[in-house]
N, C-alpha and C positions, 0 to 999 in steps of 0.2 A: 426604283421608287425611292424618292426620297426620305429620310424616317423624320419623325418630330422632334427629337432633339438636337439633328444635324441644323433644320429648318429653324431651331430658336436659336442655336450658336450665330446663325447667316445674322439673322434681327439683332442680337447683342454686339454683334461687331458691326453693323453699321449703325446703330446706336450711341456706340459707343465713338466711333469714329465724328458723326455728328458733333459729339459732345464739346471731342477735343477741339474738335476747326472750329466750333462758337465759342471756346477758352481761349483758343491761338489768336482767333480773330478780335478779340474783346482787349486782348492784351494788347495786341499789334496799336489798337484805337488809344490805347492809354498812353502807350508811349508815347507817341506822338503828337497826343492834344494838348500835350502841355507847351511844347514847342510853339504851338499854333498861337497859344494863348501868351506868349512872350513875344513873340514878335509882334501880336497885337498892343501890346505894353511898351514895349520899343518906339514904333507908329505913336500912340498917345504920348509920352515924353517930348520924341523929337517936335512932333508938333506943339507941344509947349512949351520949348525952349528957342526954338529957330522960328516961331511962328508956323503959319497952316503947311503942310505938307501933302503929298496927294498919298493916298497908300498903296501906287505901285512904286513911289521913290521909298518906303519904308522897306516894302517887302525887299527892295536892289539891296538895301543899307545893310537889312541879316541875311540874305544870302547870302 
């Protein structure tokens, strides 16, 4: 039989594990929406400097 406080240890560690993957995954988000939001600044530039451009020739240009 299992006791009750072996049973809240199980609940705190995947609690606890939860926590971390929506920290890791939050962080993961941040790093790289900034990237997203530069290339989208790239895209508006060139197309104000060379005239209209499409924005899959933006996205070729920063990849």
């Amino acid at each position: 039989m299992i006791s009750t406080d072996m049973f809240k240890k199980k609940a705190e560690d995947r609690l606890l594990f939860v926590v971390f993957a929506v920290v890791i995954c939050s962080q993961y988000l941040l790093l790289f929406k900034p990237i997203h939001h530069l290339r989208d600044n790239l895209y508006m530039l060139k197309s104000g400097l060379d005239g209209a451009i499409t924005r899959d020739e933006a996205v070729c240009c920063v990849a």
